[in-house]
C-alpha positions in Angstrom: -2.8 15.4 31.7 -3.5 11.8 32.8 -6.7 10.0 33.3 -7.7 7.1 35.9 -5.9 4.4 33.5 -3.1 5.6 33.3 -2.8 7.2 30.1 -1.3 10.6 30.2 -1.9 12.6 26.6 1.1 15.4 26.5 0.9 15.2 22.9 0.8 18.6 20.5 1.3 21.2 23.7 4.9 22.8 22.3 7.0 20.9 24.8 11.2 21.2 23.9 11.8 18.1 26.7 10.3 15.0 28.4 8.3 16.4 31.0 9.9 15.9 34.6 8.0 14.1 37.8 6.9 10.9 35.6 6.2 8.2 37.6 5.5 3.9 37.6 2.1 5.1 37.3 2.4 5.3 33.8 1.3 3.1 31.6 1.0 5.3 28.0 2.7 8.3 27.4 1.8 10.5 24.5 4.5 12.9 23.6 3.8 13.0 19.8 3.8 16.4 18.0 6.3 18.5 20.0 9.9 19.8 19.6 11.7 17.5 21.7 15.1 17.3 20.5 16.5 15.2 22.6 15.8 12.1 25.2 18.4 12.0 28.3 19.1 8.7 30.1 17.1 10.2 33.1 13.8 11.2 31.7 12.2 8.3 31.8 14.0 6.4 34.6 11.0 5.7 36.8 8.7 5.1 34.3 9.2 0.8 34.5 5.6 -0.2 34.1 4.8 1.6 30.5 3.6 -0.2 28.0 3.4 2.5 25.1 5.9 5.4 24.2 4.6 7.9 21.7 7.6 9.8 20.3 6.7 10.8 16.8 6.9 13.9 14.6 8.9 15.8 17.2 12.8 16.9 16.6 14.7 13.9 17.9 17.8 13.5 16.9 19.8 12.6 19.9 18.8 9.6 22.4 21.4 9.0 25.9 22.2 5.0 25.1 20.6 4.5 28.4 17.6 6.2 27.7 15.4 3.5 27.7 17.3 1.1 29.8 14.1 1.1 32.7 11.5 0.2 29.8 11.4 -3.7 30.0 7.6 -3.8 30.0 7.4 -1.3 26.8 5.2 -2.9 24.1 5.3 0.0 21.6 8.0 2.6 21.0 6.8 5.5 18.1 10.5 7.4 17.1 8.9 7.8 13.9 9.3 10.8 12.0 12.0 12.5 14.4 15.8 13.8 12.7 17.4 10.3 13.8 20.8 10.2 11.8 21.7 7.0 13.2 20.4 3.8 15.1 22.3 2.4 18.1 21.3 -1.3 19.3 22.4 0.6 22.7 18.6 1.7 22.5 16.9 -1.1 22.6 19.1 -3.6 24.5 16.7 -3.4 27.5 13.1 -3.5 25.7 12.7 -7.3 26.0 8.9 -7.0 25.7 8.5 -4.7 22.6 6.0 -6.0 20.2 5.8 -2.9 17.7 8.8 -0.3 16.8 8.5 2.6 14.5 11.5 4.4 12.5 10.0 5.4 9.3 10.6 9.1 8.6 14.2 10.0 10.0 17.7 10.9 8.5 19.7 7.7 8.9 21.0 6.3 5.4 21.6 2.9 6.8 20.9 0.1 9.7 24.5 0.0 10.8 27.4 -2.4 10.8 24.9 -4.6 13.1 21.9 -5.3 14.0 20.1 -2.9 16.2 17.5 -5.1 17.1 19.4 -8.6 18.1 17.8 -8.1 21.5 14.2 -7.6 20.8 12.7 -11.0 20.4 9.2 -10.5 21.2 9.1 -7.7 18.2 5.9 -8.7 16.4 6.1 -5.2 13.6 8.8 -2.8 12.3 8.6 -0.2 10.0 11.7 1.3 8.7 13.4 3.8 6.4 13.1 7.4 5.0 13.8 9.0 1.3 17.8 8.7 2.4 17.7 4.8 3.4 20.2 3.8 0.9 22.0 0.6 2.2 20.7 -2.5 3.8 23.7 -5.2 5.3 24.3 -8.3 6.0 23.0 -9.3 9.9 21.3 -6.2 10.1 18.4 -8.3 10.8 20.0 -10.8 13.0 17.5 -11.5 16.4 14.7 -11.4 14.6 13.3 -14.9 13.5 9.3 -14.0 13.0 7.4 -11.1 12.4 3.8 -10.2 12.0 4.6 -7.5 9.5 7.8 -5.7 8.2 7.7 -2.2 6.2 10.3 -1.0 4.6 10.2 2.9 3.5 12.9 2.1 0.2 12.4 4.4 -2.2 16.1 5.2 -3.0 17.2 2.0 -1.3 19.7 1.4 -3.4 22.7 -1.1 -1.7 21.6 -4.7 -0.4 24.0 -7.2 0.7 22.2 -10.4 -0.7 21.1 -12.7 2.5 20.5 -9.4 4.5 16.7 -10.8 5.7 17.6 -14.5 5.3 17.5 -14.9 8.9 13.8 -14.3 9.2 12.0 -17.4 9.1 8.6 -16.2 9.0 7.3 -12.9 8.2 3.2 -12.7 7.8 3.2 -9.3 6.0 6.6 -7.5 3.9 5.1 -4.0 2.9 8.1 -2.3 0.6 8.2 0.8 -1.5 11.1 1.4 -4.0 12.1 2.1 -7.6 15.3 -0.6 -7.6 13.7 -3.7 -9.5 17.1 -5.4 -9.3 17.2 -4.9 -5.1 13.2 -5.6 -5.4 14.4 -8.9 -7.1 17.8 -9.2 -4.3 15.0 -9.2 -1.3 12.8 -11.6 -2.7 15.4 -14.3 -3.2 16.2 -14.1 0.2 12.1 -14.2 1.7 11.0 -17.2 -1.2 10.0 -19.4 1.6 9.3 -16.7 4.7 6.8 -14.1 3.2 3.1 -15.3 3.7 1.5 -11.7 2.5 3.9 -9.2 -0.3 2.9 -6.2 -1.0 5.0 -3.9 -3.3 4.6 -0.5 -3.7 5.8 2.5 -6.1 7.7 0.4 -8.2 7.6 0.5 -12.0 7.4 -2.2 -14.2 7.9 -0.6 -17.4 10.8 -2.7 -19.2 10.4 -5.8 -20.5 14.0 -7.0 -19.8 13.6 -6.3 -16.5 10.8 -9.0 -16.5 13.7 -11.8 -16.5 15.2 -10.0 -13.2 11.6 -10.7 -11.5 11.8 -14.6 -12.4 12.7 -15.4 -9.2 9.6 -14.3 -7.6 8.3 -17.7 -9.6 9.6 -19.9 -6.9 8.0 -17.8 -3.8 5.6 -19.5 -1.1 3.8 -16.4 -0.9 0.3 -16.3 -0.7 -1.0 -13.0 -1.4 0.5 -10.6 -3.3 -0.4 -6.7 -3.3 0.8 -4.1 -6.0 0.1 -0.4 -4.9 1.2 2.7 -7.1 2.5 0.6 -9.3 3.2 1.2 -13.0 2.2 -1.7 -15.7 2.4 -1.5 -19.4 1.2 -3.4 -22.1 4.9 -5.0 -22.6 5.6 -6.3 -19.7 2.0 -7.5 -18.3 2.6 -10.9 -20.1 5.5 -11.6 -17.8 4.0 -10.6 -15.0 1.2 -12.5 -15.4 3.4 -15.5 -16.1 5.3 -15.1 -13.1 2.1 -15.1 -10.9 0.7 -17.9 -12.6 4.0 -20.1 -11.8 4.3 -19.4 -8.0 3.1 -22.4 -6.3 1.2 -21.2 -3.5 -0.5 -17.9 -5.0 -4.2 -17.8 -3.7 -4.9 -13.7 -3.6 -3.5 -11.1 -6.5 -4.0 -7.4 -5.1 -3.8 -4.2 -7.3 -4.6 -1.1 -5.7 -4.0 2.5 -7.5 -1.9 1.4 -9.6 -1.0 2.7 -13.7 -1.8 1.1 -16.9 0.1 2.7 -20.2 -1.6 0.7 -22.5 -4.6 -0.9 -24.0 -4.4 -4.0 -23.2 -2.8 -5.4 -26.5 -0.1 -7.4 -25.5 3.0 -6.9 -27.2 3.7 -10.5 -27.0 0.2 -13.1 -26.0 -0.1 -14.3 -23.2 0.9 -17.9 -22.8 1.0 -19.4 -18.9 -0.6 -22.1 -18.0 -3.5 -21.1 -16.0 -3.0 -20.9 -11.9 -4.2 -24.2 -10.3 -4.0 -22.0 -7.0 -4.8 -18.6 -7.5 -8.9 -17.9 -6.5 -9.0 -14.2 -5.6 -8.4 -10.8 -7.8 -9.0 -7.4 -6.5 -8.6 -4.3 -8.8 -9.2 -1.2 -7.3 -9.1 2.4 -9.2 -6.8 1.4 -11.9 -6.0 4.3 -14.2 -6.1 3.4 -17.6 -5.6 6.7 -19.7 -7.5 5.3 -22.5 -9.5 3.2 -21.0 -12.1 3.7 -24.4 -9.8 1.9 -26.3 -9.0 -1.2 -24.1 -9.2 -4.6 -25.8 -11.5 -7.6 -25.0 -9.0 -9.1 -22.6 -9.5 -12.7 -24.9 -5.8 -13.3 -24.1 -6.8 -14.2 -20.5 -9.8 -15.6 -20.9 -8.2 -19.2 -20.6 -6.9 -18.3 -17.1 -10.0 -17.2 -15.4 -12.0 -20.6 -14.9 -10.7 -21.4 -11.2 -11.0 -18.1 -10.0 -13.8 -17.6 -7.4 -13.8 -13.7 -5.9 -13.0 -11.0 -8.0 -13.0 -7.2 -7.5 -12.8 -4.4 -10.6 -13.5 -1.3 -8.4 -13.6 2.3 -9.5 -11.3 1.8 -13.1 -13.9 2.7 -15.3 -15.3 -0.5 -16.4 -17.9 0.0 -19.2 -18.6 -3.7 -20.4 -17.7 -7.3 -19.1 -17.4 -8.9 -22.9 -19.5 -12.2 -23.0 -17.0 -14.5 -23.5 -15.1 -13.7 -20.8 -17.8 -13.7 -18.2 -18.9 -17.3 -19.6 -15.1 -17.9 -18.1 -15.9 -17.7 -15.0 -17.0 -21.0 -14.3 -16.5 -21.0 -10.5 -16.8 -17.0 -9.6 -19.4 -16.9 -6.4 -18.5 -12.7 -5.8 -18.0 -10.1 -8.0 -17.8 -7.0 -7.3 -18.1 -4.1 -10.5 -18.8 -0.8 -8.0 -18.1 2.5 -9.3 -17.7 1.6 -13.1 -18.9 3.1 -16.2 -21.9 0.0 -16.6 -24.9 0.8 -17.9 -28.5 -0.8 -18.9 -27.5 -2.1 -22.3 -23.8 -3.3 -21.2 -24.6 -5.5 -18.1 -27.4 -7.2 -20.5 -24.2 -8.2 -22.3 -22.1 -8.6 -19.3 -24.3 -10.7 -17.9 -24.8 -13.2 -21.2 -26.8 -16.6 -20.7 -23.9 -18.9 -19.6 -22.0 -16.5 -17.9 -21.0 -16.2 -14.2 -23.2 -19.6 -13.6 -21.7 -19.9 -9.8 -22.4 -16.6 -8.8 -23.8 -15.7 -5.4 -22.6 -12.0 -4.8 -22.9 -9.2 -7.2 -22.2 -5.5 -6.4 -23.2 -3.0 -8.9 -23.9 0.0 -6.8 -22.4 3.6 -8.1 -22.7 2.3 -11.8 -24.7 4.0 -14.9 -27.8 1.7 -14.6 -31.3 3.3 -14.6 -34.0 0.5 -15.8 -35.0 -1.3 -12.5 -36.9 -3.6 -15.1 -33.8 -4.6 -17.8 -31.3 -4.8 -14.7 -33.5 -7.9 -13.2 -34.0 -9.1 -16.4 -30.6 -9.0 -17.4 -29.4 -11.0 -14.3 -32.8 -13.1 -13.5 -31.0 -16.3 -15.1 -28.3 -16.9 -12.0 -29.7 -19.3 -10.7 -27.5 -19.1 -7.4 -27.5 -15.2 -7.3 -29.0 -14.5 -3.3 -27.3 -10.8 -2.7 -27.2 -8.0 -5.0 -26.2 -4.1 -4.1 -27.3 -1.5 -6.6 -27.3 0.6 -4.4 -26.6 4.5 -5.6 -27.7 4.1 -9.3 -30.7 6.5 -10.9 -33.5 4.0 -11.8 -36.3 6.7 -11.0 -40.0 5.2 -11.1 -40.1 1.4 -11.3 -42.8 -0.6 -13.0 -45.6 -3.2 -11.3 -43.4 -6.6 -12.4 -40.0 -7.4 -12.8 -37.9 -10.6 -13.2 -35.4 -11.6 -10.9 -33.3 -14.5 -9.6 -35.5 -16.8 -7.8 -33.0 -17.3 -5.3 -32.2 -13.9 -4.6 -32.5 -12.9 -0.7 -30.9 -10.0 0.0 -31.5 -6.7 -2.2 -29.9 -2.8 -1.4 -31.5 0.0 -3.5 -31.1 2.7 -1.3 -30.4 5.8 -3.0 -31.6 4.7 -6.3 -34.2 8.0 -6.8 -37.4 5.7 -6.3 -40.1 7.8 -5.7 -42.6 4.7 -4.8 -42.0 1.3 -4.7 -44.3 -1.5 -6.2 -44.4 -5.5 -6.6 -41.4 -5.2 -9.2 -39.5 -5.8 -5.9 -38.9 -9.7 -5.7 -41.2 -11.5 -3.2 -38.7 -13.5 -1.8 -36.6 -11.6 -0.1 -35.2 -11.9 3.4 -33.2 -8.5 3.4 -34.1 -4.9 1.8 -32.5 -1.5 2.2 -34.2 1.2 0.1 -32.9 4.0 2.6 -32.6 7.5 1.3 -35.3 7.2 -1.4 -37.6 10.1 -0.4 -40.7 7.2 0.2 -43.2 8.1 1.5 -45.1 4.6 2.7 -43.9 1.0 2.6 -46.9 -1.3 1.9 -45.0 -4.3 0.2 -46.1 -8.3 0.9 -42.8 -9.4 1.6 -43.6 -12.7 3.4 -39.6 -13.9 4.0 -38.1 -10.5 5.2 -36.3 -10.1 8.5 -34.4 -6.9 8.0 -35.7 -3.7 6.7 -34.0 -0.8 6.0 -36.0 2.4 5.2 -33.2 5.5 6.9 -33.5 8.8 5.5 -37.0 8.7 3.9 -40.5 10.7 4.3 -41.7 8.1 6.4 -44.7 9.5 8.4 -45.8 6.4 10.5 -44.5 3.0 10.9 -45.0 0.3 7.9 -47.8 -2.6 8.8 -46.8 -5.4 10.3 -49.5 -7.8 8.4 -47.6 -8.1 4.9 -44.0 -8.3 7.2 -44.8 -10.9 9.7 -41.2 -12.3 10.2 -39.7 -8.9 10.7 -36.6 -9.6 13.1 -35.1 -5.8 12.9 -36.3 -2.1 11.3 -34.6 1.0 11.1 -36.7 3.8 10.3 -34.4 6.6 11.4 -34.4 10.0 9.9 -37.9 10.2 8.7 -40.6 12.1 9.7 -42.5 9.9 12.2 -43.9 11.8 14.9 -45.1 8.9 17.5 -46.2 5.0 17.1 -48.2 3.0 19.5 -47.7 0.5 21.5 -49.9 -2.0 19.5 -48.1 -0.8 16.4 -44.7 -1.9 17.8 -45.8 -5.2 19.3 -47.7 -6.2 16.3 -44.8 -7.3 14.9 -44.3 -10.3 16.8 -40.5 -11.4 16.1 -39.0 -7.9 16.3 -35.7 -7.9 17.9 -34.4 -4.8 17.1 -36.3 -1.3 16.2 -34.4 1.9 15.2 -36.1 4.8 14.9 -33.9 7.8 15.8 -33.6 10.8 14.3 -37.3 11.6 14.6 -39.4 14.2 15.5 -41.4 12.3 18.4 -44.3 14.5 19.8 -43.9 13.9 23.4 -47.1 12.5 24.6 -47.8 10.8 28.1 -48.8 7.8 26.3 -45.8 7.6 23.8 -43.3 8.4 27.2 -44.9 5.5 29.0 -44.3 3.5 25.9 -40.6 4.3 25.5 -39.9 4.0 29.1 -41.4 0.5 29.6 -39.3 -0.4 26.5 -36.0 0.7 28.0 -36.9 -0.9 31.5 
């Protein structure tokens, strides 16, 4: 089962061995999802020119040392998921060019007494471990200087011999699960000055005590760092917060599914001295059990004035409180998408003096359904120029609205407009109102280039008069039946028309159209 490049896909077919008669042909080999059990030293002698070797989620769990020995081009080896007990640096003595190796998902408990990997020194990623990983030792990492990303699968990692990763100079991205916050602390005292990009996963930070353990991370270089099904309470926030604000180089805090038990009164205030370096905070589905009774977040509003992207997405915001938003001195995106906001909350939210940099603003998948009060409410930014409220209910819109004067790009599809009027703003150079059952588009839009009207009841194409610097249109899925070609070459700067998904009539003139268009 191998195609003209090479690439031969034996993957998911029930095989118990490495198929015989393999050749230098090969340059991929696909052997994922069988019931191999075992790799002999022979079986892929005379493959020496592959570059990938897909081993995972079969039954592995004995590999001839020489096994590999013929593989000196091999770029990626998959062993992932497989009944590997152990890990012999016998393995991968020969793979001089591997870029990417994958272990995650077997039985060993540890690396060994060395380093399996002292010989690999073009490895770029490595992703280790398995629920039984317990131990990490000293030089288990030794021959490996830089890395583009290392994950380790820790969850009952439990044993590490402090200076275990000190060797690695560099390492762009450290992904790590586990519960241990005193091993969590052990691996970041070794990486302060190596780990660009940390990302920490199904950890709990639920004692305050624990807190002083994590002090360390204080004195990292790292620049980003990611918590992922992670647990937060309300006592040890503070300290967290703390500890980011004190590392030196901190532009980018990441939360992503993580736990909140709590409502946001902090048993003790918060008292750092606002980040001189952090500019970017994501949020994304945060679970807050009772999210109703959350405070007015006033003990960070002092540490909120540098930051300049932030993202509160899907965790049930219902109300941005004033004082906070007039915080935000120098916020140019913000991003509130699938929340809880509704018409009489962002006119709050959005409070004279507040967000007064702000450029980007997503609000699509809220609670908002007056077209009117929503430009209203935000017509006073006076640098706003893209706004997405896009999949909110506004229904019929009325003949005038206020908006931002500077605002150039607008996305109202799926809002439930049944007709659109001059309420939309005049100067815009982008509009998607796709999948809003519209019938006709008849706006005097003198700026726009890009039009979006997908999945509406579209019956012919919109005039080119009021749209006269149109550069692209897609008017797929509607219900045009054929255009002209005066209609299409009336508009004199289109670049790019999309109208698929129609039901053309299939005239001689419309063919002879179409067919001069594609040649």
């Amino acid at each position: 089962s191998c195609d003209a490049t090479q690439l031969c896909n034996c993957s998911s077919m029930g095989l118990d061995f490495i198929p015989s008669g393999l050749t230098g042909k090969i340059t991929v080999l696909n052997l994922a999802h069988n019931r191999i059990k075992h790799i002999r030293s022979q079986d892929l002698q005379q493959a020496v020119n592959l570059r990938a070797l897909l081993l995972q989620s079969n039954e592995i769990s004995s590999i001839d040392k020489d096994s590999f020995r013929s593989l000196g081009k091999l770029e990626l080896l998959d062993l992932s998921n497989n009944s590997l007990a152990h890990l012999s640096p016998a393995w991968f003595g020969h793979l001089f060019s591997l870029q990417h190796l994958h272990l995650q998902g077997n039985f060993y408990r540890d690396l060994g007494e060395s380093s399996p990997f002292s010989n690999l020194r073009n490895l770029s990623s490595l992703h280790l471990g398995n629920p039984r990983f317990s131990t990490i030792r000293q030089g288990n990492f030794e021959g490996i200087a830089l890395l583009n990303k290392l994950w380790i699968e820790g969850g009952n990692l439990s044993q590490y011999e402090p200076g275990s990763l000190k060797s690695m100079k560099k390492i762009d991205h450290m992904i790590i699960n586990l519960r241990s916050i005193n091993v969590f602390s052990a691996i970041v005292r070794d990486l302060l000055h190596s780990v660009t990009w940390l990302e920490v996963r199904k950890i709990a930070f639920s004692i305050p005590a624990e807190m002083q353990v994590l002090r360390v991370m204080s004195s990292s270089f790292a620049k980003k760092i990611s918590f992922k099904q992670t647990l937060l309470t309300d006592a040890t926030v503070p300290g967290i917060v703390s500890i980011l604000g004190d590392m030196p180089k901190l532009v980018e805090v990441e939360m992503i599914d993580c736990r909140l038990l709590g409502t946001g009164r902090w048993e003790m205030q918060i008292q750092v001295n606002q980040s001189q370096t952090v500019r970017v905070v994501t949020i994304e589905k945060l679970s807050i059990e009772k999210f109703y009774l959350f405070t007015d977040l006033q003990d960070v509003e002092g540490l909120l004035s540098l930051l300049t992207k932030v993202t509160v997405e899907n965790t049930k915001v219902f109300l941005v409180p004033c004082s906070l938003s007039q915080r935000l001195l120098s916020l140019e995106y913000l991003d509130l998408s699938a929340n809880l906001l509704g018409d009489q909350s962002l006119e709050h939210s959005a409070c004279q003096g507040g967000w007064p940099s702000l450029q980007t603003l997503n609000l699509s998948q809220n609670s908002l359904s007056n077209l009117e009060m929503t430009g209203k409410s935000l017509s006073h930014l006076r640098n706003l120029s893209l706004l997405d409220i896009s999949q909110n209910n506004f229904g019929e819109i009325p003949d005038v609205c206020e908006w931002p004067k500077t605002l150039k790009y607008l996305n109202l599809s799926s809002t439930h407009i049944p007709k659109l009027t001059t309420c939309i703003p005049p100067t815009l150079e982008v509009l998607d109102i796709s999948a809003n059952n519209l019938k006709e588009f008849g706006l005097q839009l003198p700026f726009l280039k890009e039009l979006y009207l997908t999945k509406n009841q579209l019956k012919t194409l919109p005039g080119a008069a009021p749209i006269p610097n149109l550069v692209a249109m897609s008017v797929s899925r509607n219900k045009l039946n054929s255009f002209s070609r005066e209609e299409f070459e009336s508009f004199k700067k289109m670049e790019l028309l999309d109208a698929s998904d129609n039901n053309f009539i299939c005239s001689c003139e419309f063919l002879s159209f179409i067919h001069h268009q594609a040649g």
